[in-house]
C-alpha positions as CSV (number, residue, x, y, z in Angstrom):
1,X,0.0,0.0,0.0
2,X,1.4,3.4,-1.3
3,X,2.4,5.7,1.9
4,X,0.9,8.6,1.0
5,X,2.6,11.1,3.8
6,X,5.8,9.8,2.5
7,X,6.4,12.4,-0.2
8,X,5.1,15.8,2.3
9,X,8.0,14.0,5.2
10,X,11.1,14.4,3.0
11,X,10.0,17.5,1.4
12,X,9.4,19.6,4.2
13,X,9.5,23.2,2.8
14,X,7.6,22.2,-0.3
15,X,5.0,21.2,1.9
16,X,4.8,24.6,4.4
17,X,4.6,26.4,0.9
18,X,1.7,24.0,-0.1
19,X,-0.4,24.6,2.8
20,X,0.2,28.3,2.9
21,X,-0.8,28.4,-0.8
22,X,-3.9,26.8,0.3
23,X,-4.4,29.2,3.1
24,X,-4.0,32.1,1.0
25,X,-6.6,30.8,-1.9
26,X,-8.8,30.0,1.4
27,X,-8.9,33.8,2.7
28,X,-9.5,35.3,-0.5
29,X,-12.1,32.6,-1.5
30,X,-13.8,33.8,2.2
31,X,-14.4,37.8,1.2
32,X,-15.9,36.7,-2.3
33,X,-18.4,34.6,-0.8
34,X,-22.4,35.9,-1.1
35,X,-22.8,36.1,2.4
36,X,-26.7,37.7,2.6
37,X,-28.7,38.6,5.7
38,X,-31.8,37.9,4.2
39,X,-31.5,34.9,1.6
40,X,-33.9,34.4,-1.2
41,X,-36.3,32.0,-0.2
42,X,-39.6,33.4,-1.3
43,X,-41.7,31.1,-3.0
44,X,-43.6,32.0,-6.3
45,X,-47.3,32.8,-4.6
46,X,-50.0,34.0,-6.3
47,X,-53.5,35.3,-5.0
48,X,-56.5,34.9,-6.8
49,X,-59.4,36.7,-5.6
50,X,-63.3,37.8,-5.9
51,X,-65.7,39.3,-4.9
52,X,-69.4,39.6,-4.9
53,X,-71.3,41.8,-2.3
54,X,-73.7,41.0,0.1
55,X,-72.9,37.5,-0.3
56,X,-72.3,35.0,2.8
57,X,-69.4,33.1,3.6
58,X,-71.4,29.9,2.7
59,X,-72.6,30.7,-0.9
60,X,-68.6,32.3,-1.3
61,X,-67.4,29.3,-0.7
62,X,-69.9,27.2,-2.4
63,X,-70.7,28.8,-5.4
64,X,-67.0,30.7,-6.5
65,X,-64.5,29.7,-4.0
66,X,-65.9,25.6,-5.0
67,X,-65.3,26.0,-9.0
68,X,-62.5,28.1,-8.9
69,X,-60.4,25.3,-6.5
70,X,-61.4,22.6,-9.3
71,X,-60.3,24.7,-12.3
72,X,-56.8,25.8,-10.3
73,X,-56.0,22.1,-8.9
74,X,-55.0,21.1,-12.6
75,X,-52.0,23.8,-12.2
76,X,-48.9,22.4,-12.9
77,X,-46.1,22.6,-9.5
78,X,-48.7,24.2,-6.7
79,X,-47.2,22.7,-3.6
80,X,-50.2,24.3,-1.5
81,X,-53.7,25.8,-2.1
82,X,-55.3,27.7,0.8
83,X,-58.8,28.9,-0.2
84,X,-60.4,31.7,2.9
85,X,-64.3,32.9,2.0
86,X,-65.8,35.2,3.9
87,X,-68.8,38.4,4.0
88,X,-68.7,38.9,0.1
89,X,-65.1,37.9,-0.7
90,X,-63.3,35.1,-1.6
91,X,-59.0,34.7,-1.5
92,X,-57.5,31.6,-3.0
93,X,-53.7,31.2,-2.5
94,X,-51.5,29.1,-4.3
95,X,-47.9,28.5,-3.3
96,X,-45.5,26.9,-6.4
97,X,-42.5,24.7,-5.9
98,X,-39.2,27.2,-5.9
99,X,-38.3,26.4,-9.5
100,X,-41.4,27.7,-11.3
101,X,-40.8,30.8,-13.1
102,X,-43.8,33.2,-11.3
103,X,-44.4,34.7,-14.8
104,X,-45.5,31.5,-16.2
105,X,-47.5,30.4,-13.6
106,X,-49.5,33.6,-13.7
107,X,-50.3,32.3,-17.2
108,X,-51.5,29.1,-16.0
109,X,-53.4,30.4,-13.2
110,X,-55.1,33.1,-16.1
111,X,-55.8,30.6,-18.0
112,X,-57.4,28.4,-15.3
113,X,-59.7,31.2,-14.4
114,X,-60.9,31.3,-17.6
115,X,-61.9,27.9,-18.0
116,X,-63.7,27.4,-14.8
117,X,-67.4,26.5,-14.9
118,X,-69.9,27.0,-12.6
119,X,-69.4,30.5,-11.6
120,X,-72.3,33.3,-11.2
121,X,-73.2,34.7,-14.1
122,X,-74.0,38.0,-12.1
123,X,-70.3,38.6,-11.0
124,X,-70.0,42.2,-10.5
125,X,-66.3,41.8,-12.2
126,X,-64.4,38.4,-13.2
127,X,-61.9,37.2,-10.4
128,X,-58.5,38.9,-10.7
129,X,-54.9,37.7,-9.4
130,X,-52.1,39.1,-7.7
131,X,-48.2,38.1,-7.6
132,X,-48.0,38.5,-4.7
133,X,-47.8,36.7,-0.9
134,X,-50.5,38.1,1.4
135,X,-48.8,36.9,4.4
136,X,-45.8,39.0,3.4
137,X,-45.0,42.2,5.0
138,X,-45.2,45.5,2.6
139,X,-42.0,47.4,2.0
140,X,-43.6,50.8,2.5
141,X,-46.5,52.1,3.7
142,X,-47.8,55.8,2.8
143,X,-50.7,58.0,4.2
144,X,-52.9,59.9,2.1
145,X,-54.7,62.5,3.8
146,X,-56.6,65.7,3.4
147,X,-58.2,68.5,5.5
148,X,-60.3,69.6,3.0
149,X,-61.4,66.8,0.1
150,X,-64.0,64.3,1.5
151,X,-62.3,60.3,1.9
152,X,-64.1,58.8,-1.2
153,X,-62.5,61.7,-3.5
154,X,-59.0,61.3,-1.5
155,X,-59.4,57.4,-2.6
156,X,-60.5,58.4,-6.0
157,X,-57.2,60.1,-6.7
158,X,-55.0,57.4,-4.8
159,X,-56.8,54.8,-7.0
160,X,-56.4,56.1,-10.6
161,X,-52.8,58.2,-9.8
162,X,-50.8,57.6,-7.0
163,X,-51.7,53.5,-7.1
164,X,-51.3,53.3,-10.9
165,X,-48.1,54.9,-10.9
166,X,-46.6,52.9,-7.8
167,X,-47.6,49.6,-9.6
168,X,-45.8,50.3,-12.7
169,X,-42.6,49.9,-10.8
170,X,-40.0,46.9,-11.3
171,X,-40.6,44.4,-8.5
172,X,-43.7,45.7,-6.8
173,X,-46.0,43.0,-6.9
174,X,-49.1,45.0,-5.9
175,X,-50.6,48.1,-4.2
176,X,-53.6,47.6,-1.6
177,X,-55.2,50.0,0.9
178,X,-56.4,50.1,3.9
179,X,-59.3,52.1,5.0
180,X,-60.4,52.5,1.4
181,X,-63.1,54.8,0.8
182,X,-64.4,53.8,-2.7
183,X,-67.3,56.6,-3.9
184,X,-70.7,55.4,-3.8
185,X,-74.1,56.4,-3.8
186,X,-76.1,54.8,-1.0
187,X,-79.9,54.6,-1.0
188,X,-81.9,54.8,2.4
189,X,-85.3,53.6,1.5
190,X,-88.2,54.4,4.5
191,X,-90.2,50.9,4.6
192,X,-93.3,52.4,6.0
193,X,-93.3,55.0,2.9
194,X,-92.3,51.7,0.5
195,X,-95.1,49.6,1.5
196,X,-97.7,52.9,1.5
197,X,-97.2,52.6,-2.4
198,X,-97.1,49.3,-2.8
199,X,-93.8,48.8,-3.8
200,X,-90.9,46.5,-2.5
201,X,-86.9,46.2,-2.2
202,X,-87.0,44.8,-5.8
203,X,-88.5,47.2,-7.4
204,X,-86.1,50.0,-6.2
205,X,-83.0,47.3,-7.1
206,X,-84.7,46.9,-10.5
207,X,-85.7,51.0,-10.9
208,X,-81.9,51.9,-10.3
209,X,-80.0,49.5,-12.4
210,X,-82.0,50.0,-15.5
211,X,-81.8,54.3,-14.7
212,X,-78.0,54.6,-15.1
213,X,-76.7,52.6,-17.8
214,X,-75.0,54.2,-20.5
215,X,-76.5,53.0,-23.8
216,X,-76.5,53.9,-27.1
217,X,-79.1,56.0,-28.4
218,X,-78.8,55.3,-32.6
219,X,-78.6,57.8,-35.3
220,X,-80.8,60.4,-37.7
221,X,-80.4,59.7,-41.0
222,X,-81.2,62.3,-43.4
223,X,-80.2,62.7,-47.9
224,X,-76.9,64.0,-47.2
225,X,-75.1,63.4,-43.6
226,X,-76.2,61.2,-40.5
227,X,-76.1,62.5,-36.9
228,X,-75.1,60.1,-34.0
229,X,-77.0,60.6,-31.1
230,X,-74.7,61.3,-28.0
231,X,-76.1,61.3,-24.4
232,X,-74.7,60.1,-20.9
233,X,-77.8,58.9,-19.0
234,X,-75.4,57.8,-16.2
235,X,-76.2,59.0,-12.3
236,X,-73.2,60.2,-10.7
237,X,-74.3,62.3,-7.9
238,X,-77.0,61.6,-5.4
239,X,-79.3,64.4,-5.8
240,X,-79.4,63.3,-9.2
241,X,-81.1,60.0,-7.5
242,X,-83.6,61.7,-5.4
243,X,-85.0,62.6,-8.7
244,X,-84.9,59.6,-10.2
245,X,-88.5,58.2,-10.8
246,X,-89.5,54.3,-9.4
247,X,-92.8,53.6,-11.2
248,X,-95.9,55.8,-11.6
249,X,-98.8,55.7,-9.2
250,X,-102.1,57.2,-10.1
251,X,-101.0,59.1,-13.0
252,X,-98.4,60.6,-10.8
253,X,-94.4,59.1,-10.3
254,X,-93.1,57.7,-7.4
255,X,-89.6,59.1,-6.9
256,X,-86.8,57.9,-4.6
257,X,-87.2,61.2,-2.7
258,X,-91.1,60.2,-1.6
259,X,-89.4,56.8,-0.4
260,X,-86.7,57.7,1.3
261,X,-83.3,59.6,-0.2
262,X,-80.0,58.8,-1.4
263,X,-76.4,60.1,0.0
264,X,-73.2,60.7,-1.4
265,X,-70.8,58.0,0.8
266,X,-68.4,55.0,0.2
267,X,-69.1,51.7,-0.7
268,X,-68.0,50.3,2.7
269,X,-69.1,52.2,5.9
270,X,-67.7,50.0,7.9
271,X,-63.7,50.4,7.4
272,X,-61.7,53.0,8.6
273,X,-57.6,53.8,9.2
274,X,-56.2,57.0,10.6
275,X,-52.5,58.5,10.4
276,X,-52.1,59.9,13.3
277,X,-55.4,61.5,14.4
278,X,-56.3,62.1,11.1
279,X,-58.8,60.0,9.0
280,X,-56.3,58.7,5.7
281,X,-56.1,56.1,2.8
282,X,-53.3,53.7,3.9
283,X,-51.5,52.9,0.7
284,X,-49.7,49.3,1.7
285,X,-46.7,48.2,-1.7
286,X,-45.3,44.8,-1.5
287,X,-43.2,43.4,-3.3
288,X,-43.4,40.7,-6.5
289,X,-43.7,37.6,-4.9
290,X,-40.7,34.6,-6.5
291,X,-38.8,37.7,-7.6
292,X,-35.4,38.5,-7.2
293,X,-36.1,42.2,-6.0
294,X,-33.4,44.4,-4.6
295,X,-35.8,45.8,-1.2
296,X,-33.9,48.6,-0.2
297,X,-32.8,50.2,-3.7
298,X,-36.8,49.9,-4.7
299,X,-37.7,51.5,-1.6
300,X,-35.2,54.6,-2.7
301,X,-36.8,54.8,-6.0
302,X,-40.1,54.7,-4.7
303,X,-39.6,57.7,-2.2
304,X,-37.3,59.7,-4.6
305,X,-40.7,59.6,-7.0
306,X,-43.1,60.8,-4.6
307,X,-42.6,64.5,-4.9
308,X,-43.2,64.1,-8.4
309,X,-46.3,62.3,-7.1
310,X,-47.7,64.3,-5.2
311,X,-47.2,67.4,-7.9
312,X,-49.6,65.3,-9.6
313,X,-52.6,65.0,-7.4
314,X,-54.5,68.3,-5.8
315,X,-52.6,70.1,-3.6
316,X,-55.2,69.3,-0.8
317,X,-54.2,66.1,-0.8
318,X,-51.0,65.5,1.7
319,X,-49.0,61.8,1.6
320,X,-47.2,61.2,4.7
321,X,-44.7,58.2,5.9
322,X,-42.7,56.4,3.8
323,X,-42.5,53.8,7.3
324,X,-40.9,50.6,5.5
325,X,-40.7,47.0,7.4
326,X,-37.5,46.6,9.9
327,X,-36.6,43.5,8.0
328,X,-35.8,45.2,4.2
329,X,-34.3,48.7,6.5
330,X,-30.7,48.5,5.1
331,X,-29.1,49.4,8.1
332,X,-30.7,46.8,10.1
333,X,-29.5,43.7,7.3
334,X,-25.6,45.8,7.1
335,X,-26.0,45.5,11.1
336,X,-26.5,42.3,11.3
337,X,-23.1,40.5,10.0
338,X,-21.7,42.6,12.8
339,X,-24.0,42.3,16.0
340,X,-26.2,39.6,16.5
341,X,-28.4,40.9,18.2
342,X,-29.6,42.5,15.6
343,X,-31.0,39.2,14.2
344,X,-33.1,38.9,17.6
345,X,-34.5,42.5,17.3
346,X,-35.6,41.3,13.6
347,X,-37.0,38.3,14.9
348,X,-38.7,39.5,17.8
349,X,-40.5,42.0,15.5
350,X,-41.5,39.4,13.2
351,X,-43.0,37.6,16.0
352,X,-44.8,40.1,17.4
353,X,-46.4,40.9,14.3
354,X,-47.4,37.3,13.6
355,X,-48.8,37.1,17.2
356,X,-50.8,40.8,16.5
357,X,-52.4,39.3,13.5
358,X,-54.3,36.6,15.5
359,X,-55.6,39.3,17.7
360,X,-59.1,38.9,19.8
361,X,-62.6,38.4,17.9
362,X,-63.8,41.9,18.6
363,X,-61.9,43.2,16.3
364,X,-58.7,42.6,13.8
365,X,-55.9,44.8,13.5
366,X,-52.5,44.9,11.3
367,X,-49.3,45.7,13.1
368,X,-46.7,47.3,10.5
369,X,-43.9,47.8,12.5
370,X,-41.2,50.8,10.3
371,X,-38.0,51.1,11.5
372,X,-37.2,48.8,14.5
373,X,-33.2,49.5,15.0
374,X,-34.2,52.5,17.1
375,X,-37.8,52.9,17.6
376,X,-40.6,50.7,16.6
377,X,-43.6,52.6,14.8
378,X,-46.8,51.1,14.3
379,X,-50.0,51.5,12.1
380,X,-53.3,50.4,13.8
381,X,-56.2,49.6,11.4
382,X,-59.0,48.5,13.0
383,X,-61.9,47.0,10.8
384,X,-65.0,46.5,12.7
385,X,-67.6,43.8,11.5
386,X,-70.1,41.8,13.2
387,X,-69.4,38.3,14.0
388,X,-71.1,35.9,12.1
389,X,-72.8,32.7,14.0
390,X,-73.5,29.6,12.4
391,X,-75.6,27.0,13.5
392,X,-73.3,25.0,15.3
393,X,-72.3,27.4,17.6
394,X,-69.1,28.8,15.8
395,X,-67.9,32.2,15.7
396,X,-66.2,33.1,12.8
397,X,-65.3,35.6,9.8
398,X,-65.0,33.1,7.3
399,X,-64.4,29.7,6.4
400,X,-60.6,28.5,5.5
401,X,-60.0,25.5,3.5
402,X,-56.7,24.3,2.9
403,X,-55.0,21.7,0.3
């Protein structure tokens, strides 16, 4: 048998220089290793959602959450589907194996919503999906307020400028809100003056839809030229309801004003978020979910474009914050490879939220906790619905099904 030590015993000084050849390769191989404080483990997620209001959790789940589970099981690498229905929503989550592309999945998922059967017919819009984690923290949170504009108007702006433009950014996966005020016109019927003409829910339901749909009117035709017949018979404002004629009675209409009246207000009543003391639109951006997304460079972008932003909405509109999570603050992930406690502070945050999240049943708030290295700062957004019993005693918001 060959002695292999042999050769390094008789050539002593070849063999110190051999072994401090491989220390020095060893020490420069150490400062080009990608050492990072937050590795890239997110897995492709994608949330598919609908909605449908005034709907229960049961016929949710039943009648859209039910058909749309069937169409996305024949995805291709979904390692998890977690469905949640509740008051007139539905969320479907679907978690992909770590070497799906999220791009082409989204495809998949597209095209799976498309081909499911069974749905409503009466959808108020067809379900949409997101690239994005809803268990993930957002990267920034902003504040849009305003002393003078009402909420719904504030929203209206956020909505169609400040959310379109955040979105078009490279890695943001989505923009939500909280305390969204979207405009709506909200009819308040009297059901003592209802029944004194003989009329029902229905027939209101029935009168409005058919009152403010923009159709086409046709054309004059004459020897030489035609005239297209333009008119908007849409209702956008509610005094324009109170007008608005339900049937006729005795030769003389019925209006929405001798029944009750119609306000100016937002589609839920029922949500609300503050900044400070101040009523606001929380504007939550995460980031694209399976995407490699540099956190803390997208967070720069994003605030050096809000001036530019804000020039862009009416000057009565104010956007405050610019609080990001503790885990993507740069100083916090740079401060980590030297203390480690800063790891714990990270971690301890992270808990905290999780354990905020599964707060009491009167009510459900979001912790965002910004900056943690020297101060934590939180957003409270407290949404306020009544619980819903079933009949076997249950308390619950919704129903969760998981694959």
């Amino acid at each position: 048998m060959p002695n292999l030590s042999k050769p390094f015993i008789e050539r002593p000084k070849a063999t110190i220089l051999l072994v401090a050849g491989f220390f020095g390769l060893g020490v420069v191989a150490y400062f080009q290793l990608p050492i990072s404080s937050l590795p890239d483990v997110d897995f492709p997620t994608i949330n598919v959602y609908a909605t449908m209001p005034g709907a229960s959790a049961e016929n949710m789940a039943s009648s859209i959450a039910g058909p749309l589970e069937r169409a996305l099981s024949n995805v291709p690498n979904v390692t998890s589907m977690t469905s949640t229905s509740s008051l007139s929503q539905t969320n479907i989550t679907l978690q992909f194996a770590l070497e799906r592309d999220i791009d082409s999945a989204a495809q998949d998922v597209q095209a799976a919503i498309n081909s499911a059967s069974g749905l409503p017919k009466d959808l108020p819009s067809p379900p949409t999906y997101e690239k994005v984690n809803p268990s993930a923290f957002s990267i920034l949170s902003l504040a849009a307020t305003s002393d003078t504009m009402p909420l719904p108007e504030v929203y209206d702006y956020v909505d169609n400028v400040v959310s379109r433009a955040l979105s078009q950014f490279p890695g943001v996966g989505v923009v939500d809100y909280h305390g969204d005020q979207v405009p709506a016109i909200r009819v308040q019927v009297n059901p003592s003056a209802l029944a004194a003409h003989g009329l029902d829910l229905e027939d209101v339901r029935t009168a409005l839809a058919s009152s403010t749909v923009d159709r086409p009117k046709g054309t004059l035709d004459g020897e030489k030229k035609t005239v297209i017949l333009g008119s908007n018979d849409q209702l956008f404002k509610a005094r324009a309801y109170n007008d608005q004629i339900i049937t006729w009675r005795n030769g003389s209409p019925v209006r929405i004003r001798d029944i009750g009246q119609a306000i100016d207000a937002a589609e839920q009543s029922k949500t609300a978020a503050w900044a400070q003391a101040s009523r606001a639109i929380i504007i939550d951006i995460h980031k694209q979910s399976g995407a490699k997304v540099n956190v803390p460079v997208l967070v720069d972008k994003i605030k050096a474009a809000l001036p530019a932003l804000e020039a862009s909405v009416p000057s009565a509109i104010k956007t405050h914050g610019g609080f990001r999570s503790d885990a993507n603050d740069p100083s916090l992930c740079a401060g980590s490879r030297k203390d480690p406690l800063n790891h714990d502070r990270a971690g301890g945050a992270g808990y905290f939220s999780f354990l905020a999240k599964r707060s009491s049943d009167a009510h459900s708030c979001d912790f965002n906790p910004a900056v943690f290295d020297r101060y934590l700062h939180f957003h409270v957004w407290v949404r306020l619905q009544p619980r819903q019993h079933f009949a076997d005693g249950s308390d619950h918001r919704g129903w969760v099904r998981r694959r």
